[in-house]
Structure formats: structure tokens, C-alpha cells
C-alpha positions as CSV (number, residue, x, y, z in Angstrom):
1,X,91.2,86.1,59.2
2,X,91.5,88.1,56.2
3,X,87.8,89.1,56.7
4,X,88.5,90.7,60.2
5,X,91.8,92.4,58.2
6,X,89.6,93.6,55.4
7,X,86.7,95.1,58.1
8,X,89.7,97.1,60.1
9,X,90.8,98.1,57.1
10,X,87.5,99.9,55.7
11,X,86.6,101.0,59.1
12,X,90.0,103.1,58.9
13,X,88.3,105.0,56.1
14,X,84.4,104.5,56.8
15,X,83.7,105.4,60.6
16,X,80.2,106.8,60.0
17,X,78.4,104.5,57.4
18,X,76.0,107.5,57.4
19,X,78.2,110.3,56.6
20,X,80.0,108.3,53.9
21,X,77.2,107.4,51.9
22,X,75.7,110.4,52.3
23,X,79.0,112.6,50.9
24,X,79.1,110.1,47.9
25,X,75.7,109.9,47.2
26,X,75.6,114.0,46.5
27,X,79.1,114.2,45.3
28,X,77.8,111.5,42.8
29,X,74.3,113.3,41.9
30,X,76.2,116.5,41.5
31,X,78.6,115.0,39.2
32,X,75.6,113.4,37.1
33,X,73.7,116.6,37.0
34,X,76.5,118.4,36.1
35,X,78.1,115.6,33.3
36,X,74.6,115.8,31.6
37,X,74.7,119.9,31.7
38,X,71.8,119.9,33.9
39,X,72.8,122.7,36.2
40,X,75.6,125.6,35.6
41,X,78.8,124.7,37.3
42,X,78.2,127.4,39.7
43,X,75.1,125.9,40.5
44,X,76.7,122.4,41.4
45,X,79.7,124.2,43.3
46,X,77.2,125.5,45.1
47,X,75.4,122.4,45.8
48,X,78.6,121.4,47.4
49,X,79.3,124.1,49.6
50,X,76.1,123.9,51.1
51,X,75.6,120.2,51.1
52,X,78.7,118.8,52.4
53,X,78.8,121.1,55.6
54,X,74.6,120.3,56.2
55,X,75.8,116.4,55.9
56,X,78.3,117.1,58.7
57,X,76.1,118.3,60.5
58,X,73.5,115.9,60.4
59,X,76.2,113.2,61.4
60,X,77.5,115.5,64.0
61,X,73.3,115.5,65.3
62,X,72.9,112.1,64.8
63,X,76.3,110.9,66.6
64,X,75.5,113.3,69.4
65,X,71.7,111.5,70.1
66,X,73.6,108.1,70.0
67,X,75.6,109.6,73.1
68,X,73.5,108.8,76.4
């Protein structure tokens, strides 16, 4: 029972097992790069902006395949 609880709860917040590891694997090597002042702050803001809209995207592809 609280198994089946715990699974609705966590699919509330992780629909697309894809997509969420995906945004927290880069959010997580951004951070990392940038902690150890491996790339300009800039440089990891831009990371961001460009890589959270192409993982969208390739959720949004990869959902829209799924779809017979």
C-alpha cells in the first residue's frame, strides 16, 4: 500500500523518466563545471538556455514516436 502511495506520488512530479534525468543530469554538470570555475558563468547560463529547451524537445520527439 504505501508502495503504490509512494509511486503516485513521484509520478505527480516525474511523468517523463527521460526528460527528468536528462534536466538534472545538465543542470548537475553545469553546476559542477561551473563550482570548479571551469567555464565563465556566461558560459554555463548559456549551456542552460540552449540545453534545457533541446531536452524539451527531444522529449517532445521522443513522446510524439511513442504515439501510433
Amino acid at each position: 500500500m504505501i508502495k503504490g502511495i509512494w509511486s503516485e506520488l513521484v509520478g505527480l512530479f516525474v511523468d517523463d523518466e527521460f526528460l527528468a534525468i536528462a534536466i538534472v543530469a545538465l543542470v548537475m554538470g553545469v553546476g559542477v563545471l561551473r563550482y570548479l570555475e571551469i567555464v565563465d558563468p556566461v558560459v554555463a547560463g548559456a549551456g542552460l538556455v540552449i540545453g534545457l529547451p533541446a531536452i524539451l524537445i527531444a522529449g517532445v520527439v521522443r513522446t510524439l514516436r511513442r504515439i501510433p
